[in-house]
Backbone as JSON, one array per atom type, in Angstrom:
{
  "sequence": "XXXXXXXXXXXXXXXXXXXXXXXXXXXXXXXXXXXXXXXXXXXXXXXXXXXXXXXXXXXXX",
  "N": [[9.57, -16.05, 8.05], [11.31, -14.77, 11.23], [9.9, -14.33, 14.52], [9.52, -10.85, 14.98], [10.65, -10.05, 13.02], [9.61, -8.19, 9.74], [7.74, -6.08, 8.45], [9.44, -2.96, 8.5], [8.94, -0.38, 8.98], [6.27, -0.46, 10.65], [3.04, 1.01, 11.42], [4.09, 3.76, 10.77], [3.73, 6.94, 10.1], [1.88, 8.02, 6.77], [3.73, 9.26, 4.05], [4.1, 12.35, 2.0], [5.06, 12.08, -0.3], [4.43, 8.94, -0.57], [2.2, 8.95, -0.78], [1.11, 9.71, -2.98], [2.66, 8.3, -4.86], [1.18, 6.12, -4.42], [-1.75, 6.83, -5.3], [-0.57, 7.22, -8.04], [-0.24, 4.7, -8.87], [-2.28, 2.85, -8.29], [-3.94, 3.98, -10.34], [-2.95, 3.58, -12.14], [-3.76, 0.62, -12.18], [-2.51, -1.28, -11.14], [-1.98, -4.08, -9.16], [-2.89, -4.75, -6.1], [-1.49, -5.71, -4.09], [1.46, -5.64, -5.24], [1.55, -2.77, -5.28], [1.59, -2.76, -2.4], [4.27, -3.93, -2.19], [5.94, -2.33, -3.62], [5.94, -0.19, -1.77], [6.35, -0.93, 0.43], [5.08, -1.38, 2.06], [2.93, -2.83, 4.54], [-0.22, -5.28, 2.89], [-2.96, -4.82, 4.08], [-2.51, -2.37, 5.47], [-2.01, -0.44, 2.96], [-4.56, -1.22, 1.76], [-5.87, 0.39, 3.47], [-5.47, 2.68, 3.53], [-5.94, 3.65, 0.8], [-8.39, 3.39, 0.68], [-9.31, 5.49, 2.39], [-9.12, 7.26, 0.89], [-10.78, 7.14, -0.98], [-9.88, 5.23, -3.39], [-9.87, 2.89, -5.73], [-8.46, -0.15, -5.84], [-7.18, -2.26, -8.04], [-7.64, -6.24, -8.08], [-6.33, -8.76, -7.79], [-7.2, -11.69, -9.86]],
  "CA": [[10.02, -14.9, 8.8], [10.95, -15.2, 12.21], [9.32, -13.34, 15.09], [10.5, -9.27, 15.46], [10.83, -9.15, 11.55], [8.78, -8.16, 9.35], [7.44, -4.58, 8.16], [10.4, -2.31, 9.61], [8.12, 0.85, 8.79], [4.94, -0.83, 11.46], [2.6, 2.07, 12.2], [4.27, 4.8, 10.52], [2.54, 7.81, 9.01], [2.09, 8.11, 5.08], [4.47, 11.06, 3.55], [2.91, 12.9, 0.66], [5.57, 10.96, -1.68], [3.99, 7.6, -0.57], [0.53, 8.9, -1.02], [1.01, 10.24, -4.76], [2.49, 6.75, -5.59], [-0.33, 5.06, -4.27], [-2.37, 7.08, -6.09], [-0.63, 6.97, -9.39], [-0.16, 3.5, -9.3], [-3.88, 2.19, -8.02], [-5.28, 4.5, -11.22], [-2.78, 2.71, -13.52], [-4.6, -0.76, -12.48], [-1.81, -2.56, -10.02], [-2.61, -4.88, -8.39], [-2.97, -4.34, -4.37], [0.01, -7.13, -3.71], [2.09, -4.97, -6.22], [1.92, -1.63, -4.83], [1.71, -2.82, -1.01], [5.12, -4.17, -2.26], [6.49, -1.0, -3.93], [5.44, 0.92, -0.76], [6.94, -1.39, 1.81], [3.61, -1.4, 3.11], [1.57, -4.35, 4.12], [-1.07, -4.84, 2.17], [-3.79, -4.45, 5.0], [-2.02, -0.73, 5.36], [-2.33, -0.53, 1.73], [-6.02, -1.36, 1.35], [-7.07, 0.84, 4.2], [-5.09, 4.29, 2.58], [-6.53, 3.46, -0.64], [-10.23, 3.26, 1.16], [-9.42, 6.44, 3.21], [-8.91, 8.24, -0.01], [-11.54, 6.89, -2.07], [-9.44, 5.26, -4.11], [-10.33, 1.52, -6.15], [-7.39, -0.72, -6.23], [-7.38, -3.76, -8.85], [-8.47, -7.08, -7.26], [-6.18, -9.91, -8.59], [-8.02, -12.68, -9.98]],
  "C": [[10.01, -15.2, 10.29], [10.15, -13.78, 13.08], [9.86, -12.1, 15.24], [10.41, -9.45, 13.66], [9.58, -8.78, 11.03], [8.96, -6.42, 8.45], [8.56, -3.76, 9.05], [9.44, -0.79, 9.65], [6.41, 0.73, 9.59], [4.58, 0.81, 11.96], [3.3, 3.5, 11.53], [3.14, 5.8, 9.46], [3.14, 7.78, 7.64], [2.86, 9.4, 4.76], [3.75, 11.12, 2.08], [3.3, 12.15, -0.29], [5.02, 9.48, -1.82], [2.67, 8.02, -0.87], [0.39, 9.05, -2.68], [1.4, 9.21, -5.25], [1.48, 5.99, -5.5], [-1.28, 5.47, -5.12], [-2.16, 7.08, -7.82], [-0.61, 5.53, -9.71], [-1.57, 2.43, -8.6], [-4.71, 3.05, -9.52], [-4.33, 3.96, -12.38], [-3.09, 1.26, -13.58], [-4.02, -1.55, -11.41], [-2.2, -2.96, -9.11], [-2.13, -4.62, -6.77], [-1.62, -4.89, -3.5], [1.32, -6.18, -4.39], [2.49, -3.46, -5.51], [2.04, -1.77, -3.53], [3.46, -2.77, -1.43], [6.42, -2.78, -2.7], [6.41, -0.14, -2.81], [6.7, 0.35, -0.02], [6.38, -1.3, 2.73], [2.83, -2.7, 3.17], [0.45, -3.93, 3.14], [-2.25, -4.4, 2.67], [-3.17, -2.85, 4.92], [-2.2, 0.0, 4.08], [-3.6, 0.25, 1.3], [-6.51, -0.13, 2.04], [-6.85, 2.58, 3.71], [-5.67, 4.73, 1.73], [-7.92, 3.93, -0.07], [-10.37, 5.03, 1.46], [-9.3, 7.56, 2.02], [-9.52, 8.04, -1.2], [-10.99, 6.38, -2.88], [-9.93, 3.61, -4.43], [-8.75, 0.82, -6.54], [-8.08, -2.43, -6.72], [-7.52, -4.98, -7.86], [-7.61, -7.92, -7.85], [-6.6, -11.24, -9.05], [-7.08, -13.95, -10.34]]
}
């Protein structure tokens, strides 16, 4: 990737529809890489939603 790309959504707030996916899809098991990807969220942005909402996302081994 060169420099300037990346995440086009940097810094934006969560909408309720991105939060209820996160949540249905961290309690059906997916993996953290998986739903960052479905989001269009890093996965650092990801992890820290998940945290902020108590939530346990799978760990890929």
């Amino acid at each position: 990737m060169a420099k300037g790309e990346g995440f086009e959504r940097h810094r934006q707030p969560w909408t309720p529809d991105e939060i209820q996916k996160l949540h249905t899809m961290a309690k059906k098991g997916m993996a953290l890489k998986a739903i960052a990807k479905a989001l269009k969220r890093s996965e650092e942005s990801t992890k820290d939603r998940a945290k902020q909402d108590g939530l346990s996302i799978a760990k890929l081994r």
